[in-house]
C-alpha positions in Angstrom: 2.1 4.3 24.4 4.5 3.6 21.9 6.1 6.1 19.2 5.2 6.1 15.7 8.8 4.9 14.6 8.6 1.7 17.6 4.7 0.7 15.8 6.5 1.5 12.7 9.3 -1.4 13.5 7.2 -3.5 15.1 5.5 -3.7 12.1 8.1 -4.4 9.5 8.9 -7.1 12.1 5.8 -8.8 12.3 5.7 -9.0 8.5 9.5 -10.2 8.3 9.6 -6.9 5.9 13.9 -6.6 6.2 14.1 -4.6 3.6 11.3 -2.0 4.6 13.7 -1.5 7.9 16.5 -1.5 5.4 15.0 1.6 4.0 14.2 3.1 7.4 17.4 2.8 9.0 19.1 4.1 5.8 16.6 7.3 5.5 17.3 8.0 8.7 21.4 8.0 8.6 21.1 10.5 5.9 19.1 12.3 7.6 21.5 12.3 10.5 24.2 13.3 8.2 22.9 15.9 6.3 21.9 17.5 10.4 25.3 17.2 11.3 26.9 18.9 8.9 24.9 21.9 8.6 25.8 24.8 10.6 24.1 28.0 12.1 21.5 26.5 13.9 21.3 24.4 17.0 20.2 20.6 15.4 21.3 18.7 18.9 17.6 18.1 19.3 16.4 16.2 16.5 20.2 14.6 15.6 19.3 13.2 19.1 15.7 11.5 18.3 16.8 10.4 14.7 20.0 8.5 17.2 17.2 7.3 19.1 15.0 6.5 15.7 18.3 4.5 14.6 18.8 2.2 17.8 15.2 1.4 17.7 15.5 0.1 14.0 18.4 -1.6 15.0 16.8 -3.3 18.0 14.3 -4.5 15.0 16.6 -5.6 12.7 17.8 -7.6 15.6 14.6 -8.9 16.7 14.1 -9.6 13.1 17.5 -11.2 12.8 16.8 -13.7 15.8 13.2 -14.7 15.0 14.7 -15.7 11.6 16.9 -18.2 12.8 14.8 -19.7 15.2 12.6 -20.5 11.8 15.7 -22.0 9.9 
């Protein structure tokens, strides 16, 4: 079953929405940024899934990317 964040994409996808996975992808870099520079806790864990959050946006930018220029 897929995560929320890969129905999430493959949604934006499916309604060429770039700039909803715009928005996704940057949400998620800040949230990766603000995790990494706190201290006093152990954030490894979720600075790992946001990474993985990240590379699955990416992977839908790209999808969305390619199915746009096989429209052009």
């Amino acid at each position: 079953m897929p995560s929320a964040i890969e129905q999430i994409v493959d949604t934006y996808v499916r309604l060429k929405n770039r700039r909803g996975l715009d928005e996704l992808m940057m949400h998620r870099q800040r949230l990766a940024v603000d995790l990494k520079s706190r201290s006093g806790y152990d954030f490894n864990l979720p600075i790992g899934q946001i990474d993985e959050e990240i590379a699955i946006i990416e992977a839908g930018l790209s999808r969305l990317k390619a199915e746009n220029s096989k429209t052009v």
